[in-house]
N, C-alpha and C positions, 0 to 999 in steps of 0.2 A: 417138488420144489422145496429149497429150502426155507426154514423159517427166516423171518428179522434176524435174531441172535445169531444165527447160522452164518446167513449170509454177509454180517458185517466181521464173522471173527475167518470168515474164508477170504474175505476184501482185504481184512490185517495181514493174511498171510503172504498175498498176490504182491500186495505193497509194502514189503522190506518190515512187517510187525508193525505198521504203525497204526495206530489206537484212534478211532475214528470218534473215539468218546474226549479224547483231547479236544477236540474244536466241535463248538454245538451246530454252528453253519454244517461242518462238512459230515458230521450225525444224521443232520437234518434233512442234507441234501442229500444222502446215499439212501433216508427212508423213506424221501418222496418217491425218489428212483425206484426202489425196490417195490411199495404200492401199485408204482403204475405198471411193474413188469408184472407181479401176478396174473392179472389176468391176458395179458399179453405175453403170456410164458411158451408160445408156439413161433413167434418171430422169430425170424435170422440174427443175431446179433449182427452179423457184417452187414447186412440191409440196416443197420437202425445206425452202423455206425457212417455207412455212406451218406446216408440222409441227411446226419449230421453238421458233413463235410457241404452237403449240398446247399442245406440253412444257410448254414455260416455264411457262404459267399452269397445266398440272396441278400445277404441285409446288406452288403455295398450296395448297392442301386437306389435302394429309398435314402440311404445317408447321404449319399452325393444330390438324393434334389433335395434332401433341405428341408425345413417350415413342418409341418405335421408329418412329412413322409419319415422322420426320424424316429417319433413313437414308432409306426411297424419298424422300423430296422433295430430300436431299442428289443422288441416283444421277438426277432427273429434273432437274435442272440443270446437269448434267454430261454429260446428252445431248442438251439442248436446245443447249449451246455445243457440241457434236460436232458436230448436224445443222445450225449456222451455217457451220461452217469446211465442212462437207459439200457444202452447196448451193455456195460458192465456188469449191469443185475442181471439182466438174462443171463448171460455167459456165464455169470459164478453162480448165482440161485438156483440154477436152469443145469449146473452140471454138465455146462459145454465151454468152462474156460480153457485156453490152452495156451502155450507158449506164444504163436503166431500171432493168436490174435491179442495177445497181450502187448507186444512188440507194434500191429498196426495201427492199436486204440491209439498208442503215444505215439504215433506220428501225424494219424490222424490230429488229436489235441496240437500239435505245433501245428497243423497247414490252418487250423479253425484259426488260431490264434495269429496267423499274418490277417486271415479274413478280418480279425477283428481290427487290430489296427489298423487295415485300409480304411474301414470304417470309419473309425477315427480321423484319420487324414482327409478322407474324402467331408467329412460335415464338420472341418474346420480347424483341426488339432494343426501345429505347426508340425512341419514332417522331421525335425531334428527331436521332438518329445515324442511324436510314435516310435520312431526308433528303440527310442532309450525302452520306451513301454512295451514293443515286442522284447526287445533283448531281455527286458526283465522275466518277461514272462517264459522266456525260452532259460534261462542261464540256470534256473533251480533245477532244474529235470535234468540237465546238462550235465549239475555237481553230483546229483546222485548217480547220474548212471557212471559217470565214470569210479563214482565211490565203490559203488559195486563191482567194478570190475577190477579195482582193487583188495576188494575182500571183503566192505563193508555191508553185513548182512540187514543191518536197521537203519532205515531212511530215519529215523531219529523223531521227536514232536514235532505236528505241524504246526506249520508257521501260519502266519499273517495275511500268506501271500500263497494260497494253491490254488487250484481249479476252480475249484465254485467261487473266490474271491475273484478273480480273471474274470469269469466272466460276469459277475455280478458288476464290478466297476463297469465294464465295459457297454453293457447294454441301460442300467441306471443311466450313464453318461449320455449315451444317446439319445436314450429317449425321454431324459430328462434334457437336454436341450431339445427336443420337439416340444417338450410340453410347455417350456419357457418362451418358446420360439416370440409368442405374443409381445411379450416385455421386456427379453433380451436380447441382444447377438447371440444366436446359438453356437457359434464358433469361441464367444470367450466361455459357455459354459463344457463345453468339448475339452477345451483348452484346460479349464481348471480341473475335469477329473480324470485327465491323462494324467497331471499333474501328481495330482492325489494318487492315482495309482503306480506313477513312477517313486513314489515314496511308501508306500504300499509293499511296491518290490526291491526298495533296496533293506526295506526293515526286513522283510523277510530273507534277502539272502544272506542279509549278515546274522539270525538267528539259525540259520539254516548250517551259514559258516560254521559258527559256532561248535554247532551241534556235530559238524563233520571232521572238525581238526580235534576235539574231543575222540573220536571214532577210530580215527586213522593216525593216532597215539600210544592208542592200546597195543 
């Protein structure tokens, strides 16, 4: 298996060069990942990335009843985004990454990412700002990949707004309104960090812009 240093500069290469030393969250999160897959370095990656997918859609049901069932739907989004970064370490540290499964992590990551907004919608978010909050969360992945298929070989610094931020908002959100549920509507505190993360995602797609009309200049 590979080491840490390995494994994060083989991560740079899968994702268009980009430097995971840029952002300390997404450092942080590819190390926790990479910890938990040592000794788990005998799993399927495709088994850790379904289960994933599985997470994801249990936490709609505790979010839709509401009151304390929100904390588990917060703690089941937050380990649906673990076993994403999961399934990656093995596959790259483990010496079994490949094109295919690189292609279904990221679609896997969009079908997690409607789970989540349902989520959202379902324990109180207005359904016109999960929109806006799925589409953010879909529109970056969207810019780059057609950047690449235009020739653009570096996803460019990351932004504000990637993965582990997606689902950190998203599961913070919920199961910070279960925790608040006592003293507040959990639907305005739902409300407020859809909010936050619709702002969230439009900083990062315009840093992202940025960075791509930059690219596709050259």
């Amino acid at each position: 298996m590979l080491t840490r240093d390995e494994y994060l500069a083989a991560w740079s290469r899968w994702h268009g060069g980009t430097d995971p030393a840029d952002s300390r969250l997404v450092r942080g999160w590819l190390t926790l990942a990479y910890t938990l897959a040592r000794p788990l370095a005998r799993w399927s990656p495709l088994a850790v990335t379904a289960l994933g997918l599985v997470v994801a859609a249990a936490a709609v049901g505790p979010a839709a009843a509401g009151g304390a069932w929100l904390v588990a739907a917060g703690l089941l989004i937050g380990l649906s985004g673990l076993l994403d970064s999961l399934d990656g370490a093995l596959a790259i540290a483990g010496g079994r990454a490949s094109r295919r499964g690189f292609v279904l992590d990221s679609a896997v990551d969009r079908l997690t990412e409607v789970a989540y907004a349902l989520a959202l919608w379902v324990a109180g978010a207005p359904g016109w700002l999960v929109a806006a909050f799925a589409a953010l969360c879909w529109f970056p992945d969207y810019l780059r990949a057609r950047a690449g298929q235009a020739g653009v070989r570096e996803t460019g610094a990351i932004s504000v707004w990637e993965r582990p931020t997606r689902v950190a908002m998203a599961g913070f959100t919920v199961g910070g309104a279960g925790i608040a549920a006592a003293v507040v509507d959990p639907a305005l505190v739902v409300t407020a960090g859809t909010a936050v993360g619709c702002l969230l995602g439009l900083l990062g797609t315009a840093q992202l812009g940025v960075q791509l009309r930059r690219a596709l200049a050259d």
